[in-house]
C-alpha positions as CSV (number, residue, x, y, z in Angstrom):
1,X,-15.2,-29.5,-8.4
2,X,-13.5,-26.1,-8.6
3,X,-15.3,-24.7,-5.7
4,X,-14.2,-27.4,-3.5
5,X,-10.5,-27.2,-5.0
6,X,-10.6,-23.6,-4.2
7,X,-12.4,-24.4,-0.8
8,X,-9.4,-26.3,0.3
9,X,-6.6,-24.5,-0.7
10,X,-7.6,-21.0,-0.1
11,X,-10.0,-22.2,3.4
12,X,-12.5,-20.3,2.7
13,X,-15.6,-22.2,5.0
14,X,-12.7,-21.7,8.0
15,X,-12.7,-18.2,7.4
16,X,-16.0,-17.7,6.9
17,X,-16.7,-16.6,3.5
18,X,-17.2,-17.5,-0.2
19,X,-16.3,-18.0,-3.7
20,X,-18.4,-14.6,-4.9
21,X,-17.5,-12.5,-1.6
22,X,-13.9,-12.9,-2.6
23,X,-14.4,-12.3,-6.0
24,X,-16.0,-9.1,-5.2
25,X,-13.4,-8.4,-2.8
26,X,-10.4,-9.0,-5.4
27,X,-12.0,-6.7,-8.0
28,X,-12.7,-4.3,-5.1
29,X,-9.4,-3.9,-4.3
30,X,-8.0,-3.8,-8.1
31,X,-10.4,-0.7,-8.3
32,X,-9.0,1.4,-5.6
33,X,-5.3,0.7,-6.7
34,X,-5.6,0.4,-10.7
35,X,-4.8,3.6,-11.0
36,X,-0.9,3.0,-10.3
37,X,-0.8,0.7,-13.9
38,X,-1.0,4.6,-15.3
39,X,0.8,6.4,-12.8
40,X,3.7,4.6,-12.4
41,X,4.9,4.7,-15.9
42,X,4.5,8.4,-16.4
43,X,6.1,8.8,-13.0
44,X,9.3,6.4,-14.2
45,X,9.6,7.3,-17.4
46,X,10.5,11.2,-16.7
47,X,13.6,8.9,-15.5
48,X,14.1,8.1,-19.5
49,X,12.7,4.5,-19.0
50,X,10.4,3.2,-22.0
51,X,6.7,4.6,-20.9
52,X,5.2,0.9,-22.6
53,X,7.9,-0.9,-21.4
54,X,7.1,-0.1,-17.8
55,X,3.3,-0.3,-17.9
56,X,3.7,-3.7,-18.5
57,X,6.6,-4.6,-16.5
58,X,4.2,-2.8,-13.2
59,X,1.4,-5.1,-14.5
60,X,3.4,-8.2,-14.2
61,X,4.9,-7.4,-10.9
62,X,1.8,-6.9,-9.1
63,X,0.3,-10.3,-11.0
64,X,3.5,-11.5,-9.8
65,X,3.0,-10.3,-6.0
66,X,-0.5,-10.7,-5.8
67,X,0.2,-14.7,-7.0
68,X,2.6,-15.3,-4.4
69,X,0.9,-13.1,-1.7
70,X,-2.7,-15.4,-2.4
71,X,-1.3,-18.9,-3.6
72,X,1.4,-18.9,-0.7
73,X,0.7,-16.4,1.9
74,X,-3.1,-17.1,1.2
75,X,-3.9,-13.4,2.6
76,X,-6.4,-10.7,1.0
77,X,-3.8,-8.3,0.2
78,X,-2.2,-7.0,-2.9
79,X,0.6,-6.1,-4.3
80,X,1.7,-3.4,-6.8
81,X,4.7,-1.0,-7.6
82,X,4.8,1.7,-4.6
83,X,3.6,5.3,-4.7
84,X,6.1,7.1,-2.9
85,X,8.7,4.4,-3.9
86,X,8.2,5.2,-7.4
87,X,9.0,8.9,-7.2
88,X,12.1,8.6,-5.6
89,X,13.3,6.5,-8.2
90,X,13.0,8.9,-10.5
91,X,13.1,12.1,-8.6
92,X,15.4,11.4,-6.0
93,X,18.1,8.4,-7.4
94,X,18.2,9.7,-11.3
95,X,17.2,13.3,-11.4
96,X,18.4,14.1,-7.9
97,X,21.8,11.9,-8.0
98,X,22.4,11.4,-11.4
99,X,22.4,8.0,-11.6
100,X,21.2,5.4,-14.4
101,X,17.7,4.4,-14.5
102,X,19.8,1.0,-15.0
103,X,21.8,1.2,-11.8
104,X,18.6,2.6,-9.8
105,X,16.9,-0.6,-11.1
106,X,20.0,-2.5,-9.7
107,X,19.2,-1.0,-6.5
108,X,16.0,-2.0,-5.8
109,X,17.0,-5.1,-7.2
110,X,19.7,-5.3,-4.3
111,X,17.3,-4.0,-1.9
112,X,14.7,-6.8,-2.5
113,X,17.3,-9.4,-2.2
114,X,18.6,-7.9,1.3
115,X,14.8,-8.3,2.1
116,X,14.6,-11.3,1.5
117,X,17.1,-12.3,3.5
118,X,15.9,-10.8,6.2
119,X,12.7,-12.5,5.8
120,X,14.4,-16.0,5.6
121,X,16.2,-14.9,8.8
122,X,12.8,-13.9,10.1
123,X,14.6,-11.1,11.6
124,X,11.7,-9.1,9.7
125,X,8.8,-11.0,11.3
126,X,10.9,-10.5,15.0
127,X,10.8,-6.4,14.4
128,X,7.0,-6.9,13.4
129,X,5.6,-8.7,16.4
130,X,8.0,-6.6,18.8
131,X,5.7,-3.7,17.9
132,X,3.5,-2.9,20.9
133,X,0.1,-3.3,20.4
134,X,-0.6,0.7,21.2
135,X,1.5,1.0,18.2
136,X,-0.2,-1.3,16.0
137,X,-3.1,0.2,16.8
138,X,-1.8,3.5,15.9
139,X,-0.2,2.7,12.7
140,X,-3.8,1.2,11.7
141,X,-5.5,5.0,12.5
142,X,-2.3,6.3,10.5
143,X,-3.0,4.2,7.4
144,X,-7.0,5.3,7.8
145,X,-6.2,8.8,7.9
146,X,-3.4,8.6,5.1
147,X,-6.0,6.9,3.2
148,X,-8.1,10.0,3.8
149,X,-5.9,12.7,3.1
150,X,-5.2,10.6,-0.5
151,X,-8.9,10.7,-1.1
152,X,-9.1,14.3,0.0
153,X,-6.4,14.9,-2.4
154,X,-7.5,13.1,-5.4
155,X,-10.7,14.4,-5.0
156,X,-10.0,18.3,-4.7
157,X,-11.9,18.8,-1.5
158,X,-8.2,19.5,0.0
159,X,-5.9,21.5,-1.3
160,X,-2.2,23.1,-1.1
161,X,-2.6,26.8,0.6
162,X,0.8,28.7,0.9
163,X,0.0,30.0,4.3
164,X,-2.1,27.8,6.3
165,X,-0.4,24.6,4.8
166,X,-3.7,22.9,3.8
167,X,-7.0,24.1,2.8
168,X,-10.6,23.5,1.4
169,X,-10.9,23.0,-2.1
170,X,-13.9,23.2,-4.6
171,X,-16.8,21.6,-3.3
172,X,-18.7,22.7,-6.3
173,X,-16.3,20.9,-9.0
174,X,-17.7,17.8,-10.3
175,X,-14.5,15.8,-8.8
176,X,-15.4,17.0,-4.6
177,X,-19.3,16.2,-5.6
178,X,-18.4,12.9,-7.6
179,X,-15.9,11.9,-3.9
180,X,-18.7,13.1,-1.8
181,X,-21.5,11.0,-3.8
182,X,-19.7,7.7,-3.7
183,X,-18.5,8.2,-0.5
184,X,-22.1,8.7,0.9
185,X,-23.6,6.0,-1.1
186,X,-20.8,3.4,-0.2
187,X,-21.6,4.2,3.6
188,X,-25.1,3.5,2.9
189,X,-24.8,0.5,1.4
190,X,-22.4,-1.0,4.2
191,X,-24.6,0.1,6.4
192,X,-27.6,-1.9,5.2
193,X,-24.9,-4.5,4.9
194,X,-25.4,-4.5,0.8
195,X,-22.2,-7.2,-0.3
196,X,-19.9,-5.3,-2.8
197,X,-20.6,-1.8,-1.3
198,X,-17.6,-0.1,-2.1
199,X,-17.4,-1.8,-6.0
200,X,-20.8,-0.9,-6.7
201,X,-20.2,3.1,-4.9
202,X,-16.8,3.0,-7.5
203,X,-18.6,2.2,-10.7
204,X,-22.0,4.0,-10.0
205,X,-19.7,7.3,-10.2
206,X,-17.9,6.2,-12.9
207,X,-20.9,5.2,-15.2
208,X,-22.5,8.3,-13.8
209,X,-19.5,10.8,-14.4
210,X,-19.3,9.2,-18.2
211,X,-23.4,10.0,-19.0
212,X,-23.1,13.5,-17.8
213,X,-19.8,13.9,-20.0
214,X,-17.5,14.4,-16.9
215,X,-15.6,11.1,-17.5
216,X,-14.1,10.0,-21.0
217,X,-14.5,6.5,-22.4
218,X,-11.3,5.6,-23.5
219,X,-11.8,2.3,-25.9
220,X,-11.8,-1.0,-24.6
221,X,-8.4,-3.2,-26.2
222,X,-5.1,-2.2,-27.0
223,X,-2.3,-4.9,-27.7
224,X,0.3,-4.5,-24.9
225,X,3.6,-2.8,-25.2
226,X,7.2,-4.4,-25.9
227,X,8.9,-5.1,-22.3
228,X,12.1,-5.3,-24.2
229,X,13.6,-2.1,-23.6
230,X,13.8,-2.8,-19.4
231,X,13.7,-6.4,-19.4
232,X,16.5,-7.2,-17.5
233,X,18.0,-3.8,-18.1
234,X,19.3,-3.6,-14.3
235,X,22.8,-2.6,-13.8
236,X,23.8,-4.1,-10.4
237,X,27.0,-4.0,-10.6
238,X,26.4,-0.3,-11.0
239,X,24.1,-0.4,-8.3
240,X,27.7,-1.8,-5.9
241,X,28.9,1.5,-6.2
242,X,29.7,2.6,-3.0
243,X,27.8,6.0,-3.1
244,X,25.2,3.9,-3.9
245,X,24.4,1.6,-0.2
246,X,22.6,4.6,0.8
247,X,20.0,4.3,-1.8
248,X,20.0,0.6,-0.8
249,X,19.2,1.4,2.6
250,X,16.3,3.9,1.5
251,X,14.5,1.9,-0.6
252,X,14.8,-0.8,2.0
253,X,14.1,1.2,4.8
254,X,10.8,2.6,3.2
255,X,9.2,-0.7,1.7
256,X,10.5,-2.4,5.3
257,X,8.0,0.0,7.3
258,X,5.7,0.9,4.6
259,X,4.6,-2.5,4.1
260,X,5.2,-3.5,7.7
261,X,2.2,-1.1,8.5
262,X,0.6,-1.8,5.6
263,X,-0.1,-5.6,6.7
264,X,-0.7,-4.8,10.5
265,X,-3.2,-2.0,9.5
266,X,-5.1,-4.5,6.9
267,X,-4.9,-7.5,9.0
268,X,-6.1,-5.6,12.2
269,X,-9.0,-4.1,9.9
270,X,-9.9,-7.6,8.7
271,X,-9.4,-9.8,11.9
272,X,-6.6,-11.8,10.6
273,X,-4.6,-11.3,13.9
274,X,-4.0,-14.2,16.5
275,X,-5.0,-13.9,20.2
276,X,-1.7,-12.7,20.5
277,X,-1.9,-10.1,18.3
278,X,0.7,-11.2,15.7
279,X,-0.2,-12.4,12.3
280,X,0.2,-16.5,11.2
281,X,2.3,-16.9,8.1
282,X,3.9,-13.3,8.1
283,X,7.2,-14.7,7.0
284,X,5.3,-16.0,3.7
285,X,4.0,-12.7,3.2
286,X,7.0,-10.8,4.1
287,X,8.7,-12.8,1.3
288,X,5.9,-12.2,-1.3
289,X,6.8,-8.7,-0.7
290,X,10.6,-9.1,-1.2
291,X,10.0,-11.7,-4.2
292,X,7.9,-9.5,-5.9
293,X,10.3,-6.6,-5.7
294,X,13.1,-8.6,-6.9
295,X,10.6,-9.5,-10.3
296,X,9.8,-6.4,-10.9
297,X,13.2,-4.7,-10.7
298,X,14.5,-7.3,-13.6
299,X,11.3,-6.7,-15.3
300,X,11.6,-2.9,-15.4
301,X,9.7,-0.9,-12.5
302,X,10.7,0.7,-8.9
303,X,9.9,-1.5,-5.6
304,X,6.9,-3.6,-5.4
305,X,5.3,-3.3,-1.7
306,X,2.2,-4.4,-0.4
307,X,-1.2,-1.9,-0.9
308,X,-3.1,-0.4,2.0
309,X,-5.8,-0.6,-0.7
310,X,-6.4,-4.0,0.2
311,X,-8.1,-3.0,3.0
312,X,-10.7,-1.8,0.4
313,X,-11.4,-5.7,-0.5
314,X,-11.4,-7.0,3.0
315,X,-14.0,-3.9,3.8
316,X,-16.3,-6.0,0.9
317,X,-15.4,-9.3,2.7
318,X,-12.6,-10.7,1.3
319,X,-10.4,-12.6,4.1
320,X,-8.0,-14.8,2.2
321,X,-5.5,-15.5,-0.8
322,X,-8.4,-16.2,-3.1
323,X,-9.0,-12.2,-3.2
324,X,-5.6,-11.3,-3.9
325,X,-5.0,-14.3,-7.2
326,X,-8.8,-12.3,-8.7
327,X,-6.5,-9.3,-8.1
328,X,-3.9,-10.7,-10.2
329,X,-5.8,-12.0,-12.7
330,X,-7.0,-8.5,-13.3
331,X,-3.7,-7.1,-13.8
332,X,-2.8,-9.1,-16.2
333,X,-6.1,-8.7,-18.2
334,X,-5.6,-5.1,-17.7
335,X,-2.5,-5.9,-20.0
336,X,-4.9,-5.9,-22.9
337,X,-7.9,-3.9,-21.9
338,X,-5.5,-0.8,-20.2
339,X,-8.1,2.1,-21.8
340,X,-10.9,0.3,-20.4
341,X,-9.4,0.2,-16.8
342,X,-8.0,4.0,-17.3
343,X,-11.7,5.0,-17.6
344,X,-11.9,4.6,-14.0
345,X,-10.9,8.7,-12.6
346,X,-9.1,9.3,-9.3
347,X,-12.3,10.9,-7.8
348,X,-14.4,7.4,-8.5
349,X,-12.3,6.0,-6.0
350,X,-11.7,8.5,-3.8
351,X,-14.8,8.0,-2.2
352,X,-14.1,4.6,-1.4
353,X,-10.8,5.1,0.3
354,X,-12.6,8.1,2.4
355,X,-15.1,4.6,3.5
356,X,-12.2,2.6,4.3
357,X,-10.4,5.5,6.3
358,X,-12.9,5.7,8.5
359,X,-13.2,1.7,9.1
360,X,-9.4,2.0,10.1
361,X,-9.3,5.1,11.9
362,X,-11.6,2.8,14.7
363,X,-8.9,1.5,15.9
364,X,-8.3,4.2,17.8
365,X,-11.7,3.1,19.8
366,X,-8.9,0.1,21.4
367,X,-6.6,2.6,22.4
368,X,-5.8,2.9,26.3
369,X,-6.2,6.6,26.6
370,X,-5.9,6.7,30.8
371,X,-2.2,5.9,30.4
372,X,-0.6,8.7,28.6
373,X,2.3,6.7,27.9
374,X,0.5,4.4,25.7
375,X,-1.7,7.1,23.9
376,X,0.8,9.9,23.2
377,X,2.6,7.0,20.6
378,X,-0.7,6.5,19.5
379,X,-1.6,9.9,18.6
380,X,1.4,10.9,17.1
381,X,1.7,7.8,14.6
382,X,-1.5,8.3,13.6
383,X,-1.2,12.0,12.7
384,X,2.1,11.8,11.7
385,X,1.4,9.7,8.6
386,X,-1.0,12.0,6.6
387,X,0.5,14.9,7.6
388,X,4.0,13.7,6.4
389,X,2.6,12.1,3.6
390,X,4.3,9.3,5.0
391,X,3.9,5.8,6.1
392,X,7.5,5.3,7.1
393,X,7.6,8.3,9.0
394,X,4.8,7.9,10.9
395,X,6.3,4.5,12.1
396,X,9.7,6.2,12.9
397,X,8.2,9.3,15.1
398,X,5.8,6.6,17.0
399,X,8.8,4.6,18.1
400,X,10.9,7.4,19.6
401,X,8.0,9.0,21.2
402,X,7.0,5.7,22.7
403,X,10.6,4.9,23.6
404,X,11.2,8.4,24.8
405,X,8.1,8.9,26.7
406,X,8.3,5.2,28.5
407,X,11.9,6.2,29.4
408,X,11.3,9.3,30.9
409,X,8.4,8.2,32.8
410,X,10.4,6.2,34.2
411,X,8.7,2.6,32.7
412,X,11.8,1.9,30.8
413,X,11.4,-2.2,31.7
414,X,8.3,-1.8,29.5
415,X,10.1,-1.2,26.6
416,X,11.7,-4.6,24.7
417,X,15.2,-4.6,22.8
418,X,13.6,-4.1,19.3
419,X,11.2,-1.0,20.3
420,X,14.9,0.5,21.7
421,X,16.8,-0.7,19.0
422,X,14.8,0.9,16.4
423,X,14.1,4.1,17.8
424,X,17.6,4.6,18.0
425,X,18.0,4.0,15.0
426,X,15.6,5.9,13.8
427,X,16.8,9.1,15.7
428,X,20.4,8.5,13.9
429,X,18.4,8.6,10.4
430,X,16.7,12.0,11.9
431,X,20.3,13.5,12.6
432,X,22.2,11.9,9.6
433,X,20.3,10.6,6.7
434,X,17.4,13.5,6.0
């Protein structure tokens, strides 16, 4: 009765897949981005927000996100406070301008609202599917090699160097061989098409790293924290402050483009794309996004955006909202097993982001590289992400190069009003804003 139930709503025979694939998929994803339930409160609360307060206020809001994203939207991807997002609250708006971790709140509060709006308006879902495919398919590469540089990262095989920028790390330290292992065995196993690949490549290292004493076990329950402290602790009218629409507009700015190629990379990678290369229901998941971040600002954390480590779950099979609910469900049990889920290192999951990179970097493959005015976008989208360190950015610098290049080549009729509209304003937040 259940598996018909779920059958129904979720679709799954019409997208080809199954109760267990999607459950595999859901924990798959929760894997790579669990670490973020930890992160996120030590990141926020150098703000002066409560540490417990906040590690269960960024557990709800991804429940809440993932809910909406797989009840409503019915698509495979999560939801979770942003990296990125996160540090700007505190580093940027607090530390950097002095404000209130109240009146910060306020502001993403403010900013979730104003995308929402735009998502009733669909004026959201027009910008999206005015992106030109060559885009697309370079902000997909972008995400894959993002992805990589965060595994690289995590993992020590890449490291800061003060003169050439970037350099090799340690290979020898258990972290890089841990990465390396996982990453090897996940490829294997997708490649003899073994279901759960990535899940099984995650926990092999972790169970292995804990019996060779290179991973701690941390417990298994702890009762959750008091929310109290930021539950509805947002100041918004402090957030009205005039001073204060340009930290609207950034946290706006960055979840609009962060999450906008977050869902065309993920989609693309799983096939969820119509013939016309747009994806059905994007103004439900646009306002999953928005909904979420408007939750989670009144119950204490920074922007809630959508994860480019769902494309981690779709890599295991997961194609609909089904995956994103056992993501959710997750969440919230990792309300009362959070040492159990903080057993899981950084390196553990490196290795699987390093798979997924390379699933998304294919893209590329679809490309048209004989007309340079389609591939130079391309290219520098796709670089520009991991060596910004930024989503957003990546998105920005591909619109005025495509713009710019189809305009001096003299192929300005290729070009429609959003493509133009945005790259100018884009260039304007170039000159002005940074």
């Amino acid at each position: 009765m259940m598996k018909h139930l779920l059958n129904n709503h979720f679709k799954l025979d019409e997208h080809g897949t199954s109760v267990r694939t999607e459950v595999i998929a859901g924990i798959t994803t929760f894997l790579t981005m669990a670490y973020i339930i930890f992160v996120n409160p030590s990141i926020l609360s150098e703000a002066g927000v409560d540490y417990g307060a906040v590690f269960v206020a960024t557990c709800l809001a991804a429940a809440i996100g993932c809910l909406i994203m797989g009840l409503w939207a019915n698509y495979p991807i999560a939801l979770a406070p942003g990296m990125g997002l996160n540090a700007f609250f505190t580093y940027g708006v607090v530390l950097g301008m002095g404000y209130s971790w109240e009146a910060a709140l306020g502001a993403v509060f403010l900013s979730g609202v104003t995308f929402f709006l735009l998502s009733i308006f669909k004026i959201r879902e027009w910008i999206i599917n005015s992106i030109p495919m060559s885009l697309r398919l370079g902000i997909a590469a972008g995400i894959g090699l993002f992805l990589a540089m965060i595994a690289l990262q995590n993992a020590g095989i890449v490291v800061d160097n003060d003169a050439t920028l970037l350099a090799l790390g340690d290979l020898s330290s258990p972290e890089a061989l841990y990465a390396l292992l996982g990453f090897f065995v996940i490829t294997a196993l997708a490649h003899l098409r073994v279901t759960g690949a990535v899940m099984i490549g995650i926990l092999g290292v972790t169970v292995l790293a804990m019996l060779l004493g290179h991973n701690e076990y941390d417990g298994l329950v702890s009762a959750p924290p008091s929310i109290a402290p930021t539950f509805l602790a947002m100041d918004v009218a402090g957030a009205l402050d005039v001073a204060m629409l340009s930290v609207i507009f950034a946290f706006l700015f960055v979840d609009l483009f962060d999450t906008s190629g977050t869902l065309i990379g993920v989609a693309h990678r799983g096939g969820l794309l119509d013939k016309q290369g747009k994806l059905p229901r994007l103004g439900r998941a646009l306002m999953a996004d928005s909904t979420a971040s408007m939750a989670g600002a009144a119950l204490g954390t920074s922007t809630t955006t959508s994860y480019i480590e769902s494309a981690a779950g779709i890599a295991s099979g997961g194609r609909t909202g089904l995956t994103a609910v056992v993501v959710a469900i997750l969440f919230l049990i990792s309300l009362f097993f959070a040492p159990l889920a903080g057993s899981i290192p950084a390196y553990a999951t490196a290795g699987a982001l390093l798979y997924v990179a390379v699933l998304m970097a294919g893209s590329l493959a679809h490309a048209d590289w004989e007309d340079a005015t389609e591939a130079a976008p391309v290219l520098i989208a796709a670089l520009a992400m991991p060596l910004t360190f930024s989503i957003a950015e990546g998105i920005a610098l591909g619109f005025i190069s495509y713009a710019g290049i189809k305009t001096l080549s003299g192929r300005f009729r290729d070009l429609n009003p959003a493509v133009i509209i945005l790259a100018i304003v884009f260039i304007l937040k170039f000159l002005f804003l940074d």
